[in-house]
N, C-alpha and C positions, 0 to 999 in steps of 0.2 A: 504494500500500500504506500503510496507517495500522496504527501501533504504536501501543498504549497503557501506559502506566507511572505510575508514581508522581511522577516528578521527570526531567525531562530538562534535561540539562547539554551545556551547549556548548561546546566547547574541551578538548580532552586535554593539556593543559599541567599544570603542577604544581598549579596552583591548582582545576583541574578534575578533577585526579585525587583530588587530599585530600579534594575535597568528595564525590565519589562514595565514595569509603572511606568517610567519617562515613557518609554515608546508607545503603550496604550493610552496617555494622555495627548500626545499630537497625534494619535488616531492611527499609528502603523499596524497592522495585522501580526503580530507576535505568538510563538510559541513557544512555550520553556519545558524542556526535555530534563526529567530527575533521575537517577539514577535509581535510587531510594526510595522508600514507600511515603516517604512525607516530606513537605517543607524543612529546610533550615539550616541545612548542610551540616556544619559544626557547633548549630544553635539549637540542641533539641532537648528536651523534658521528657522521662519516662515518670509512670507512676507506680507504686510499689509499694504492696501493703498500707494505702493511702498517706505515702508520703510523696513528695514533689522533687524529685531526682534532676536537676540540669548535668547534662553529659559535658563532665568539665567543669571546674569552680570560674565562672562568669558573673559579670556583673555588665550592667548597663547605665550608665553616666545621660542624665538629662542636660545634661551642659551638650553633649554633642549637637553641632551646630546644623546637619546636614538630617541627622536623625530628629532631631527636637520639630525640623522645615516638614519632616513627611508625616513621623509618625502622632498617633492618640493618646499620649499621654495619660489624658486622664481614664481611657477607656483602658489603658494596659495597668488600672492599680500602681502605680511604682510605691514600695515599700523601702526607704531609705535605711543603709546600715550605719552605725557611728561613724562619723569623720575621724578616723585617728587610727592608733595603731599602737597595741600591747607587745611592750617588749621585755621577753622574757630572760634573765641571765642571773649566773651564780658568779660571785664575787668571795670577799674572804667572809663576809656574815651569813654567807650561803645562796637562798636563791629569791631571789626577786623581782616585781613586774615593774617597769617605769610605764605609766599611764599616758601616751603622747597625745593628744589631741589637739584638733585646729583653735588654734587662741580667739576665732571668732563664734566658737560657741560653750559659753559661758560655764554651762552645765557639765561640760566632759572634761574641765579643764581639770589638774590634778598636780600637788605640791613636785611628784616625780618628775613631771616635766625639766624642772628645772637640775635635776641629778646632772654631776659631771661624767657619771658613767654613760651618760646620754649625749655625750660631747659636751664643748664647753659653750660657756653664752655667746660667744661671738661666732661662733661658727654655727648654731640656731637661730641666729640674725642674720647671719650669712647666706645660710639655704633658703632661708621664710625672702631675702629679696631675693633671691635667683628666680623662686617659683611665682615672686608674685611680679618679677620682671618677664617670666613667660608666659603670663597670664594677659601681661599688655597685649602681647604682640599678636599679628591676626597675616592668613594668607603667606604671600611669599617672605616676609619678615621672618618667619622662621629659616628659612633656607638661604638669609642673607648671614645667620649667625656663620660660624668658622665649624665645621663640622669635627668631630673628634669622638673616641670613646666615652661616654657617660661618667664614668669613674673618674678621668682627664678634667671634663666639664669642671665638676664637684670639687677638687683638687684646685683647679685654678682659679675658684671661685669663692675663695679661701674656707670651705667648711673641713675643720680639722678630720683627721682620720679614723678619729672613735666615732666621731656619728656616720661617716660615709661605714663604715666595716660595721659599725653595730648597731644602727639605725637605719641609714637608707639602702643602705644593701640588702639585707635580709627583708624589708618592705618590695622594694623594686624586683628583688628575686621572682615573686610572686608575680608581678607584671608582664614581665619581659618572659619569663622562664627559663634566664641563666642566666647563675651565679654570679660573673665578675666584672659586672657593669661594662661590658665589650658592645653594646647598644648602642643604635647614634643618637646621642645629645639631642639633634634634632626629634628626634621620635621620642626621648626624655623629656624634651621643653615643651611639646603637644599634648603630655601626658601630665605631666602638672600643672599645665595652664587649665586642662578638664575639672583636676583634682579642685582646684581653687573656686574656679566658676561654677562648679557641681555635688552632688553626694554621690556616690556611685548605690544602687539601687537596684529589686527586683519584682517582675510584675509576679502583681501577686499568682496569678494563674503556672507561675514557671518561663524560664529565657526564651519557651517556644514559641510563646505567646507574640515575642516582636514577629515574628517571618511571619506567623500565621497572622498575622492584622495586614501586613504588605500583601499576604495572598489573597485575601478576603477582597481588598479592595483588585484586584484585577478581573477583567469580564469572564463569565463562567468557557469552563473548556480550556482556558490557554493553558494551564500548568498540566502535564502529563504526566505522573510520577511512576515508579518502577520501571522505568526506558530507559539506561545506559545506553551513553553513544558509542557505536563501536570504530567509527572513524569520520573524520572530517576534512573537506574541502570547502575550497574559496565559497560557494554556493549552495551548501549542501552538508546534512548530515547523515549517517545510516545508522540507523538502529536494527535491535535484533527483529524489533517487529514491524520496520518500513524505514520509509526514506523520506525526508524533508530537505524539501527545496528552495531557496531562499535568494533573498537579492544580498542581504549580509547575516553571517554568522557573529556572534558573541559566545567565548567560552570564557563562562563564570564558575569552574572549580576550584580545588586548589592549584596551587602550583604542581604539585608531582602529578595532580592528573593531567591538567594542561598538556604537562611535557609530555607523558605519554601520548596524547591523543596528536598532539604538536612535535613530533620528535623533528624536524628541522627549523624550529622556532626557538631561538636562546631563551629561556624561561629559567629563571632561577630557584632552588626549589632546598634551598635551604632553610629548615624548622626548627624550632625547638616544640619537645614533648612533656605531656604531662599525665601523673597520673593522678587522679581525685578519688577519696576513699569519704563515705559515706557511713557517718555510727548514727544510731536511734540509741538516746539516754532515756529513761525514765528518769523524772523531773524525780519524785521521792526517791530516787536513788543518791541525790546528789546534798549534800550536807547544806550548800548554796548553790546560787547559779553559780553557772559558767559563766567566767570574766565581766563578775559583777552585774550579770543579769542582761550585757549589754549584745549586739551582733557587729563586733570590731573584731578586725584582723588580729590574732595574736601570730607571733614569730619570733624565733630564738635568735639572740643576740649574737652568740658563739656556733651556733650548726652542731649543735650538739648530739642528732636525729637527722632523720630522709627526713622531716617534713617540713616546707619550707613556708606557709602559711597555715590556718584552721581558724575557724571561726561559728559562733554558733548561730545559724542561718534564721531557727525559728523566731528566737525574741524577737527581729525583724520582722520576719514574714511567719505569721502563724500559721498561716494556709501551708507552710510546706510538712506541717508534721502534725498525727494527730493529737489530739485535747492528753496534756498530762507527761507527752513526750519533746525533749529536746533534737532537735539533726543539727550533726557538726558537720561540717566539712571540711577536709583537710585537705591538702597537695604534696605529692611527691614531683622532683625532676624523672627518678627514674620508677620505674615498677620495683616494688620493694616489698619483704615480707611481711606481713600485716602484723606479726608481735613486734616487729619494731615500730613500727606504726606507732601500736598501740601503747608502748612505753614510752617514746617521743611527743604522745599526747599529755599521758600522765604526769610527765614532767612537765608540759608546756600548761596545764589547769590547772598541777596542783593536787591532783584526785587520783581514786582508783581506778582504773579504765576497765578494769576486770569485767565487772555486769556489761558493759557497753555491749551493744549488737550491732556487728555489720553486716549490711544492707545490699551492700556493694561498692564496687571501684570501677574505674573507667580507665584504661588508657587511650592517650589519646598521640598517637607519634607524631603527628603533624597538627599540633594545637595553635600553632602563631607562626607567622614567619618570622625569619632571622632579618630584623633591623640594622644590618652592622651598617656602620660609617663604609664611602659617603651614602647619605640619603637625602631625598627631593620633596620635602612632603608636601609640596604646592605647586608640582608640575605635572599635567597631564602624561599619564605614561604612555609612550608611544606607541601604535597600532599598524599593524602591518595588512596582509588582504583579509586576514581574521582578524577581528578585535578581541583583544584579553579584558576578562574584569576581574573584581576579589581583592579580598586586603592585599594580596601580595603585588600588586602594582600599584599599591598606595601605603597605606600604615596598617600595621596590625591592629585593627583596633573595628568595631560595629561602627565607628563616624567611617574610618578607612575602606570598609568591604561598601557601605552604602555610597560612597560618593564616588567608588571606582565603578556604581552600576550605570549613575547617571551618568559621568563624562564619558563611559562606551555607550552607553543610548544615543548621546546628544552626538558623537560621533557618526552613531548608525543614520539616525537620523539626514546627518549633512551630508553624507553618501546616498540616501535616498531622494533628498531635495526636497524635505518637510523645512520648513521655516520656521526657528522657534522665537519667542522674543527673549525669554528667558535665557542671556549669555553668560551668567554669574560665574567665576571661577571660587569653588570652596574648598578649603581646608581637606586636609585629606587624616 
């Protein structure tokens, strides 16, 4: 069977769905081919013994500038988690948390803050202007900065070496998904500028909930799901079960699928991975809440454990766990054995992790792409007779995968000879 259309798009992920939005909004005849039985590519929510599982520890930041243009906000619930960040380490009176949170919200703020094992005061004033000087800058002003490793930035930006190694290292670990600040600055500077302008957040219904409101809104029929492409040309996809025919192709996977289906197209296809392990607590199991009741990042100062974030998701989002029980979330860089896991927790609460139940884990090998220096994060990536979309020809990040859908739409677009008025260049 041969379909024909205007534009077929590959990949039903976020980046594949924004671009099919642009193009059913100036009226092109689009079709988006999934692989997968549903929406969302790397953005999806299972449900399990009614609890609310996202594949992957993710969060969604309403500061994004491009996401904030498309999406429902008030219809996705966003449940905001604390501004700040529990950091956990043993010194010579043993082990304890310094409480960091943002100085603009009153309530979370905590005497620990001010600890020198949290770095000194001048290098906390240091980092607070760096991020709130990235927080200025908007579009190609990022990419005017001097590009360098993150760790480099931080360094020359005079914040001493205990908070970059025992503060924002083991925080940013968690971001990027490797350890040693080798990230570019640039894709550091867009990522605190967020931090600043936003709370990072989760719909209440689960992360799947964003793609599926992007699919909701597209005309019934276009999204095909369970259809893997099995190869592609300039006008033309084939799948297992027919062919589509097209005036232009968009492929919107990841990078390693790309490259397979592109094997003479230079597509870069380096990642980092992650694995997310999932406990259900019983609330009367625990003597107190978990890190004070609150839903903040806790993270070991020292790496004393695989686990390089955890956080307990419910006090935030109630909906993800039922009446009575707590869900942590935790992260690993590599796939690791769950008793260490689970003594890497114990130290990081404070508690006995023994009763805890796990629920499950996820790996994920290709969670983000590799940001390394240089990078562009305000310049149209460039499109050959296929156009590429996805975080990976923009920023790792749901602002990155959505605005890399629309700059291949508005592409697809000027190759078809639709006229849009809308020429905005955003943030990627």
């Amino acid at each position: 069977m041969t379909t024909k259309c205007d534009v077929v798009v590959v990949g039903a992920g976020l980046g594949g769905l924004a671009a099919a939005r642009q193009l059913a909004i100036f009226g092109a005849d689009v079709r988006v081919i999934e692989a997968a039985d549903a929406v969302g590519g790397r953005v999806r929510t299972d449900r399990i013994d009614h609890f609310t599982l996202d594949r992957g520890f993710q969060l969604y930041n309403p500061a994004y500038p491009e996401a904030a243009r498309v999406l429902d906000h008030q219809a996705l619930d966003l449940q905001p988690l604390v501004r700040g960040v529990d950091i956990v380490r043993t010194g010579r009176r043993g082990r304890s948390v310094l409480h960091l949170a943002d100085p603009r919200s009153p309530r979370n703020w905590h005497p620990s803050t001010l600890a020198p094992s949290a770095g000194t005061i001048k290098g906390k004033a240091a980092f607070a202007a760096y991020a709130l000087k990235a927080a200025r800058l908007h579009g190609s002003q990022f990419d005017q900065r001097p590009d360098e490793p993150a760790q480099v930035a931080l360094a020359r930006a005079g914040i001493d070496a205990t908070m970059i190694d025992e503060v924002i290292k083991p925080f940013l670990t968690g971001v990027f998904l490797e350890p040693h600040l080798m990230t570019s600055r640039r894709f550091m500077d867009v990522v605190l500028a967020s931090f600043v302008k936003g709370t990072p957040s989760l719909p209440s219904a689960g992360m799947q909930a964003i793609p599926e409101q992007l699919h909701a809104a597209l005309p019934h029929g276009v999204v095909q799901l369970s259809t893997p492409a099995v190869s592609i040309g300039t006008d033309h996809v084939e799948t297992r079960d027919g062919r589509f025919e097209a005036r232009v192709v968009i492929v919107a996977t990841d990078a390693p699928t790309a490259a397979e289906l592109l094997p003479e197209t230079d597509i870069a296809t380096r990642g980092n991975s992650v694995t997310t392990w999932y406990h259900a607590v019983r609330a009367d199991d625990l003597a107190e809440p978990l890190a004070r009741g609150r839903s903040i990042l806790t993270v070991d100062a020292q790496r004393r454990g695989p686990v390089i974030n955890s956080v307990p998701l419910s006090y935030a989002v109630p909906t993800y766990s039922p009446a009575g029980m707590v869900l942590v979330s935790s992260s690993t860089l590599q796939v690791e054995n769950e008793v260490d896991v689970r003594s890497h927790l114990a130290y990081l609460y404070g508690v006995d992790t023994t009763p805890w139940e796990l629920l499950t884990h996820y790996t994920i090998p290709y969670a983000l792409p590799s940001m390394r220096p240089p990078l562009h994060v305000s310049t149209p990536a460039p499109s050959g007779s296929v156009i590429l979309a996805g975080d990976h020809t923009a920023t790792a990040s749901i602002q990155g995968a959505m605005v890399s859908g629309r700059r291949a739409a508005n592409h697809a677009l000027d190759r078809l000879g639709i006229r849009r008025p809308d020429g905005r260049r955003v943030l990627a």
